[in-house]
C-alpha positions as CSV (number, residue, x, y, z in Angstrom):
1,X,37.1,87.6,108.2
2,X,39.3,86.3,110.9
3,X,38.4,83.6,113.1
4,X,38.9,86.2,116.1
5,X,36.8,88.9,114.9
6,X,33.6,89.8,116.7
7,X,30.7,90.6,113.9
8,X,28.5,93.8,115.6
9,X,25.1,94.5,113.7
10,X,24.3,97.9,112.7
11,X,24.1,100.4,115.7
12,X,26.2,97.8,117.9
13,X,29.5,98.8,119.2
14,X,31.8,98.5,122.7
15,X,30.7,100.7,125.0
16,X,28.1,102.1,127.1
17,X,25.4,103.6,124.7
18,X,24.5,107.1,126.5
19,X,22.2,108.2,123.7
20,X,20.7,106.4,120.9
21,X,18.6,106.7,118.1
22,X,17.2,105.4,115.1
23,X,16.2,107.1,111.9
24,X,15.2,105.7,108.9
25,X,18.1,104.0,107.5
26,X,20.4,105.2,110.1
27,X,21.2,104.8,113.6
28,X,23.4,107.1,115.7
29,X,24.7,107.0,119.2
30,X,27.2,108.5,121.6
31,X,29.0,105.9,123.6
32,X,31.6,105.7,126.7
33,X,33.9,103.5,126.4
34,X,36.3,102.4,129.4
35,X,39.2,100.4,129.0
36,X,41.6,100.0,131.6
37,X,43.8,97.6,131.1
38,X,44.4,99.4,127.4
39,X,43.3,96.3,125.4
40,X,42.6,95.7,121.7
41,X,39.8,93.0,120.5
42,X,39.8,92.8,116.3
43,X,36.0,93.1,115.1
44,X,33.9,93.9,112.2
45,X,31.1,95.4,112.3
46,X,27.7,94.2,109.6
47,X,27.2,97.4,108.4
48,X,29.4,100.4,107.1
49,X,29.8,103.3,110.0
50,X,31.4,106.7,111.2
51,X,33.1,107.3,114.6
52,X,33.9,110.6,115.6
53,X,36.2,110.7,118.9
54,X,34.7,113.1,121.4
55,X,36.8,112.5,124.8
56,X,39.8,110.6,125.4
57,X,43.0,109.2,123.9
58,X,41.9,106.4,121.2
59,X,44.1,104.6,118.7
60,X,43.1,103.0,115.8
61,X,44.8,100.9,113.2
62,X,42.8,102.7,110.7
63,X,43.1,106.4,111.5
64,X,46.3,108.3,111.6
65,X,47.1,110.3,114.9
66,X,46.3,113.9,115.1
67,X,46.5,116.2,118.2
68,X,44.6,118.9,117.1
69,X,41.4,117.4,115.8
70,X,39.8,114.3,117.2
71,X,39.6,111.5,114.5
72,X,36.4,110.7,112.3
73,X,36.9,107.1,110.6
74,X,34.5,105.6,108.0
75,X,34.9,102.2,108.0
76,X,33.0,100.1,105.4
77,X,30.7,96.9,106.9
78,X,32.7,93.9,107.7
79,X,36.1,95.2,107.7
80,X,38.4,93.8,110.6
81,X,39.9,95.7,112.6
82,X,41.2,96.5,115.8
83,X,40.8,100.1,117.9
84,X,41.2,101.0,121.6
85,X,41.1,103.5,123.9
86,X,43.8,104.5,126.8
87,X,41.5,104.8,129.5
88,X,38.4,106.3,129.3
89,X,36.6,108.0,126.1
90,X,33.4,108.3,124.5
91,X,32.5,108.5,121.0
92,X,30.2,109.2,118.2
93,X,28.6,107.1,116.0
94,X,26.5,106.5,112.7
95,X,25.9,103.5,111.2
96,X,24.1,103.0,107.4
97,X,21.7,100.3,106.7
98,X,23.6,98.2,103.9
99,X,20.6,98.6,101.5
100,X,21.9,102.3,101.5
101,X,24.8,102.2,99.8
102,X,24.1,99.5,97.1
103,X,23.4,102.3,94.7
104,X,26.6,104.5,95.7
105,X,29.0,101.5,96.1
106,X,31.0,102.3,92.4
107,X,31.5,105.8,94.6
108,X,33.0,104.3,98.2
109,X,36.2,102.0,98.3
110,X,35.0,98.6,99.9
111,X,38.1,97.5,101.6
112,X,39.5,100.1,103.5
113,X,38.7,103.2,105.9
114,X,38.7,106.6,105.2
115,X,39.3,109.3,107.4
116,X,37.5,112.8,106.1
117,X,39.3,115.4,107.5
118,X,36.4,118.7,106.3
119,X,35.1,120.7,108.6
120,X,32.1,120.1,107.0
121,X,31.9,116.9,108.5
122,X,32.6,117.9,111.7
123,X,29.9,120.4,111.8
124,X,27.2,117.4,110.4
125,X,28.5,115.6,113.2
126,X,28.1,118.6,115.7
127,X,24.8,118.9,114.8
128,X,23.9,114.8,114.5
129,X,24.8,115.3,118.0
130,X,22.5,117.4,119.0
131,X,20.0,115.5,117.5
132,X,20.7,112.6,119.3
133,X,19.4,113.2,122.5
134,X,16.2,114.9,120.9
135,X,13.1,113.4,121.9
136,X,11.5,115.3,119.5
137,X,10.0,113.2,116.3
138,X,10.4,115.9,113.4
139,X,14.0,116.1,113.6
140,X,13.9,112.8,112.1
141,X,14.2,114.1,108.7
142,X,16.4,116.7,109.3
143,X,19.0,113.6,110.7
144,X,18.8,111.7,107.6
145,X,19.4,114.6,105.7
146,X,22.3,115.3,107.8
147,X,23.4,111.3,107.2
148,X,23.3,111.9,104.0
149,X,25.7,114.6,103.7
150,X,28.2,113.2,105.6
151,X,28.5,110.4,103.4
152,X,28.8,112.8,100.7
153,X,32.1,113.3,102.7
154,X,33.7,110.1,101.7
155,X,32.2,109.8,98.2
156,X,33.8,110.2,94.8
157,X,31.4,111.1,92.2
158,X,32.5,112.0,88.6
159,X,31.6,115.7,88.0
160,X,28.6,116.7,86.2
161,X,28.7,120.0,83.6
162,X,25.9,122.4,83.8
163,X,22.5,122.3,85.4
164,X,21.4,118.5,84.7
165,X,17.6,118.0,84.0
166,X,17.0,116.3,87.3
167,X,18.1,119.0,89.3
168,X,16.0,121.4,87.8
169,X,12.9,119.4,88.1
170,X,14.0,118.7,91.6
171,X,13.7,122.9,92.1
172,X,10.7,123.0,90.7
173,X,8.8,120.1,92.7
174,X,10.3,122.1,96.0
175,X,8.8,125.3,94.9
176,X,5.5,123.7,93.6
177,X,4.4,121.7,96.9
178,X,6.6,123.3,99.7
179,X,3.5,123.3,101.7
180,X,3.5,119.3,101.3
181,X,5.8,116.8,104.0
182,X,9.2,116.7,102.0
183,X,12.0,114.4,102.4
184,X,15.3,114.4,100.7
185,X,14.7,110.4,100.1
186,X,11.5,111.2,98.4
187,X,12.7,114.2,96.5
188,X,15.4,112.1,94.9
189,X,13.4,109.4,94.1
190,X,11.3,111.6,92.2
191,X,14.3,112.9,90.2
192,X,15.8,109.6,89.4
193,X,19.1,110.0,91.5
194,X,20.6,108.7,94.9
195,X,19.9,110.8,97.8
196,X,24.1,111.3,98.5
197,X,24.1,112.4,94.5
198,X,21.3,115.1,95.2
199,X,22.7,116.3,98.0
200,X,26.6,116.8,96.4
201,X,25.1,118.6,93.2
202,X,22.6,120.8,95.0
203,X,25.5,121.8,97.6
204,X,27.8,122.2,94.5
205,X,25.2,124.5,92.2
206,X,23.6,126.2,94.6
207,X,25.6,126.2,98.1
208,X,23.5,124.9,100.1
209,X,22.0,121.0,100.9
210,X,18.2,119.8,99.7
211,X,17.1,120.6,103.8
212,X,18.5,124.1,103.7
213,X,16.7,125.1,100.1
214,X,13.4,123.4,101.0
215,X,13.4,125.8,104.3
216,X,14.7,128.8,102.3
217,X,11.7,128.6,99.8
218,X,8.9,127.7,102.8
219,X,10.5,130.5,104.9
220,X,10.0,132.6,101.8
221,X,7.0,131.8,101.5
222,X,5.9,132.4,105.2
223,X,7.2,136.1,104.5
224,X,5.1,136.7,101.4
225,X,2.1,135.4,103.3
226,X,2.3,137.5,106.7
227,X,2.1,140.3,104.5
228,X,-1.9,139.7,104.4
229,X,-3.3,140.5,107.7
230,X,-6.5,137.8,107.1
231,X,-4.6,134.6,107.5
232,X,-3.2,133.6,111.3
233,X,0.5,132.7,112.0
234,X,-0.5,129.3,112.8
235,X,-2.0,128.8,109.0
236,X,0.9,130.6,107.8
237,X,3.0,127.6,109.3
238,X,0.8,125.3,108.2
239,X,0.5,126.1,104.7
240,X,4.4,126.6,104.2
241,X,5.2,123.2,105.2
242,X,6.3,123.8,109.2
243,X,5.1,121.4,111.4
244,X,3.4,123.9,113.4
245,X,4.2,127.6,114.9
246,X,6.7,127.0,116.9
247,X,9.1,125.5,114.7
248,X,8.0,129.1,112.3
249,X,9.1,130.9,114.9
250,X,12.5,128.9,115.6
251,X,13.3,129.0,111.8
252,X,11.9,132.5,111.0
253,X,13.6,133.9,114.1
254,X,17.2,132.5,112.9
255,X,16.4,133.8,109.2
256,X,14.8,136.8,109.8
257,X,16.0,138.3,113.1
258,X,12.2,138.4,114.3
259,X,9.8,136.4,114.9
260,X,6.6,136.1,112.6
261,X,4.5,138.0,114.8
262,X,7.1,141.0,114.9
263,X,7.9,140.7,110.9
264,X,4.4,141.1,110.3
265,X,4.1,144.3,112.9
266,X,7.0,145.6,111.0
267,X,5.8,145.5,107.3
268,X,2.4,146.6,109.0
269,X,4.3,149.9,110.2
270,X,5.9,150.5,106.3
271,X,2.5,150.7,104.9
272,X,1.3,153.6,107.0
């Protein structure tokens, strides 16, 4: 490291932090940055991070100019480097506890950035975004799920053939206790993998991330149970593993095209 280079811990960068959050291992933020006089300061930041550029002209020794899409740069923990914007900007960010990648670190180059260029990416970012300025404690989950893919983005995993072991007994616990509080860190713990393994494999078999199949089977199971009239909605939610009726209704509504209450009126109609 250079003698000039400014060390930021994890979470920490130049700017004006608009929104902030912390979840789990991870910590995201969108920032405004203002920099008249169009200066550069080389720093390094303790942990390894993702900026996405969402306003403003910014250059960066480490990203490669492009017009039609504003950057996203991973850059590994305690690279130097220098970046700046023209003016004013703001920015996206997520930052990874270092703990986090000690398992994946075969899988991530440690001396350079990267620059993923998916649109998956984006979209994880998109929604991290959203997320951000939530106030609401259950979406913590769904953000380190989210974290989790997108540094699926920048990893290099040798291919597996077939359906391994783990994944199927990773199916099988999300079928067995979908009613239970799931997490994509506990699930692969239970199967013996990294969490960013998990979620490459179960997007590669099955097209979809651990989040997405864990709501597919509850919502499934939500269906299958307003088919008895004896049991509420609100136990419904409960026992399929929503945190309570509204969030049934949010997720049924986007599956389904009606809400619970509606479904049920609707298979209630068939029967007569």
């Amino acid at each position: 490291m250079t003698r000039d280079a400014e060390p930021l811990s994890q979470g920490r960068f130049r700017g004006l932090a608009t929104q902030s959050r912390a979840s789990g291992r991870f910590t995201i933020g969108h920032w405004f940055a203002n920099n008249p006089d169009g200066s550069t300061h080389p720093h390094s930041h303790e942990s390894a991070h993702f900026l996405w550029i969402t306003s403003g002209r910014f250059e960066s020794e480490t990203a490669t100019p492009n017009r039609a899409l504003p950057p996203i740069i991973y850059t590994p923990a305690d690279i130097v480097h220098s970046d700046r914007f023209i003016g004013n900007g703001s920015f996206f960010s997520v930052s990874v506890a270092n703990d986090t990648l000690i398992d994946i670190k075969d899988f991530l180059p440690p001396d350079r950035a990267l620059q993923p260029h998916s649109w998956r990416a984006r979209w994880i970012l998109r929604d991290l975004l959203r997320l951000c300025g939530s106030t609401d404690d259950r979406g913590d989950g769904e953000i380190q799920s989210l974290c989790f893919e997108l540094l699926s983005e920048v990893c290099a995993f040798d291919g597996e053939t077939g359906t391994p072991g783990w994944f199927r007994r990773f199916r099988e616990q999300v079928r067995e206790s979908y009613g239970e509080s799931l997490s994509v860190n506990g699930l692969a713990r239970d199967a013996g993998v990294h969490p960013i393994h998990l979620t490459r494999v179960c997007r590669k078999l099955m097209g979809c991330t651990p989040l997405e199949y864990i709501r597919y089977v509850r919502l499934s199971a939500a269906a299958e149970a307003l088919r008895r009239d004896d049991i509420s909605i609100c136990d419904v939610a409960f026992d399929t593993g929503f945190a309570d009726q509204s969030h049934l209704n949010h997720a049924f509504r986007a599956a389904y095209g009606a809400a619970p209450g509606q479904f049920r009126r609707q298979l209630n109609a068939t029967k007569r």
